[in-house]
C-alpha positions as CSV (number, residue, x, y, z in Angstrom):
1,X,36.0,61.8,-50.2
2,X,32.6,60.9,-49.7
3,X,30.0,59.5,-52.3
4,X,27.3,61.4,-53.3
5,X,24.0,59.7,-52.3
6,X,21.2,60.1,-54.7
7,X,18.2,60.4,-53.6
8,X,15.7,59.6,-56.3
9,X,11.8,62.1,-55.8
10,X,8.3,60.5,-56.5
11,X,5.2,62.2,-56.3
12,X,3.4,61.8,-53.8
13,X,-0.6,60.6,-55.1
14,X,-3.5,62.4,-54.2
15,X,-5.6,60.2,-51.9
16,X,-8.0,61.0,-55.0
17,X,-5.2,58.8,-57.2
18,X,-4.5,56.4,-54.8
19,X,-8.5,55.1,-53.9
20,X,-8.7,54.9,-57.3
21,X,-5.9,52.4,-57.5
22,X,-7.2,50.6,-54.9
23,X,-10.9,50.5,-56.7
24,X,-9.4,49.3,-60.2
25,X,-7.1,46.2,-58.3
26,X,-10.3,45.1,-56.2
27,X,-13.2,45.5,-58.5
28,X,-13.4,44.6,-62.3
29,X,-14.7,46.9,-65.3
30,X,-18.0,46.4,-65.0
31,X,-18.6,47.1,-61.1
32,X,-16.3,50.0,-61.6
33,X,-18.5,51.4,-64.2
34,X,-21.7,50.7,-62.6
35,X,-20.3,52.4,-58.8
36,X,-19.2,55.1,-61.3
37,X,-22.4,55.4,-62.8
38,X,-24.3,55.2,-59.1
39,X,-22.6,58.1,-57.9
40,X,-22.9,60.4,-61.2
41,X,-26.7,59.8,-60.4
42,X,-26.4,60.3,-56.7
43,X,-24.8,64.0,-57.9
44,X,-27.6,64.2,-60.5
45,X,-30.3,63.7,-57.7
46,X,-28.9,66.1,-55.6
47,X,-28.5,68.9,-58.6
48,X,-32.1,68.8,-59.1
49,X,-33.1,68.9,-55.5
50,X,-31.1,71.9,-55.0
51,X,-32.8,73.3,-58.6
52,X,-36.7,72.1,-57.2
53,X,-35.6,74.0,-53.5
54,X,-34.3,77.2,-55.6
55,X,-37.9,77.0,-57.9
56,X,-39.9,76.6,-54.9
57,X,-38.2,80.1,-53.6
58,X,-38.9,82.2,-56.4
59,X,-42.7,80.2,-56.7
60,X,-43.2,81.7,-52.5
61,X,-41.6,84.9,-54.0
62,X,-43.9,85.3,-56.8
63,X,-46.9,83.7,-55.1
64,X,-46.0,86.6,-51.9
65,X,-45.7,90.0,-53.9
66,X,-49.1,88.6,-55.9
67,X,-51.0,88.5,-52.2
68,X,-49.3,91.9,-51.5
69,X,-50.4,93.7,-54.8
70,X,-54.2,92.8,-54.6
C-alpha cells in the first residue's frame, strides 16, 4: 500500500504583491510613503496633462466653427 503524499497549494503572489514585499523589507516607513506619495503626483501630473490636451481640443473646436460662422 502506498502513502498518500500531500501536497500542500500556496498562492502564487502577483508580482504586484511580491515588489511590494520587496519595497517594505528594503525601505523604512517614511521613504515608502514619500516614493508612494511621488508617484501619486507623477499620476496627478499626467491627469491634468491629458485634461489641458482634451481643453485645448474643444478651445481649436470652438475657436474653428467661430472663424467658420463669420
Amino acid at each position: 500500500m502506498q502513502a498518500a503524499t500531500h501536497v500542500r497549494a500556496s498562492a502564487i503572489p502577483s508580482v504586484t504583491g511580491a515588489l511590494r514585499a520587496v519595497e517594505s523589507f528594503l525601505l523604512r516607513g517614511g521613504q515608502r510613503t514619500a516614493r508612494r506619495n511621488a508617484w501619486t503626483s507623477v499620476l496627478e501630473d499626467r491627469r491634468r496633462a491629458k485634461d489641458r490636451v482634451e481643453a485645448q481640443h474643444v478651445m481649436e473646436a470652438v475657436a474653428g466653427r467661430a472663424s467658420r460662422a463669420t
